[in-house]
N, C-alpha and C positions, 0 to 999 in steps of 0.2 A: 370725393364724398360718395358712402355708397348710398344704395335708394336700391327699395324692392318696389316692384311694378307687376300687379296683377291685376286679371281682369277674364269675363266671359267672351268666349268669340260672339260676336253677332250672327243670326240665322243665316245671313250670307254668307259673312267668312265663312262659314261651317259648309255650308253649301259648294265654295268655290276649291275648298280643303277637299272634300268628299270626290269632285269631280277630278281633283291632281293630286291623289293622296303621298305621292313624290315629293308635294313641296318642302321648300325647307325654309321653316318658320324664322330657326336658327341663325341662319347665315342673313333674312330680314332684319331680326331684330339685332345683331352684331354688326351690319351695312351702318343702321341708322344709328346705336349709340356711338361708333366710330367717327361716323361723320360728328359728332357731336364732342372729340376728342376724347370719349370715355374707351372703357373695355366693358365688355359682356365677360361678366362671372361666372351665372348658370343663368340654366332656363330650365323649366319642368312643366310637363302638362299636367294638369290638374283636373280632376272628376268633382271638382264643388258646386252645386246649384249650375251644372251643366261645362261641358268640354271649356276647357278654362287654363291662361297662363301663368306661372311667375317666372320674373322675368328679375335679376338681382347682378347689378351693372355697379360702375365705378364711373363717375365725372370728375373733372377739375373744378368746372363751372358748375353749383349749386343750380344756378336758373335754368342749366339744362336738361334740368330731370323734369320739369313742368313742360318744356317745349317737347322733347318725346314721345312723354304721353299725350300731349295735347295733337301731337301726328297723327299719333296711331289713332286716337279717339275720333279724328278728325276723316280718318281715311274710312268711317264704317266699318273696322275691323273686330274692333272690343265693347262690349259695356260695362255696367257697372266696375270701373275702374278705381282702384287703388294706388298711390303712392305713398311710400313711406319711408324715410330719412332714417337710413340705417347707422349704428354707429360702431368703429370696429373698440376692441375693448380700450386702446389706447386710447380714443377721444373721451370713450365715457370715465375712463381715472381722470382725466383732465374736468370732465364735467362734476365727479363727486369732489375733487377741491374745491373747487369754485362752488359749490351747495353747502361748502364744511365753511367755508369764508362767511357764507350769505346769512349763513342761518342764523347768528344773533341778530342781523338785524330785521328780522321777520318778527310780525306779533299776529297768533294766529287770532280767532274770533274768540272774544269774551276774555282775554287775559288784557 
């Protein structure tokens, strides 16, 4: 399943980035979705409401998109974080059948 993952570095990260401007964020974020049996997709830095990543990964395991960012958020690295459950087009034709099923039996407000 994919999942996009962004977020602001915190004034540290940004701080400890500045002091090794060498490092490579990349090969972090690719360590730990691995370990988590996924692949890293891309990654992009971002200039939104300040130095900022997205980060768009693949798991097997759904529940391991919450324990990564829950790392990263966890290690002082990012804030205001974002995840969000991507879908590629083949799940979402799966998802408008199953809405083309659903939808008689829905009744919106006032009918």
């Amino acid at each position: 399943m994919h999942f996009c993952f962004s977020g602001e570095y915190t004034p540290r990260a940004l701080n400890n980035i500045m002091e090794n401007p060498n490092t490579n964020r990349y090969e972090a974020a690719r360590n730990l979705i691995e370990a988590a049996g996924g692949k890293l997709i891309s990654m992009y830095s971002m200039a939104v409401d300040g130095p900022s990543v997205m980060v768009i990964f693949d798991v097997p395991d759904p529940s391991f998109a919450p324990a990564i960012s829950g790392v990263v958020v966890a290690s002082g690295t990012m804030q205001n974080v974002k995840l969000t459950r991507l879908f590629t087009q083949d799940e979402i034709k799966v998802v408008r059948q199953h809405a083309s099923k659903l939808k008689a039996a829905y009744s919106p407000p006032g009918s």
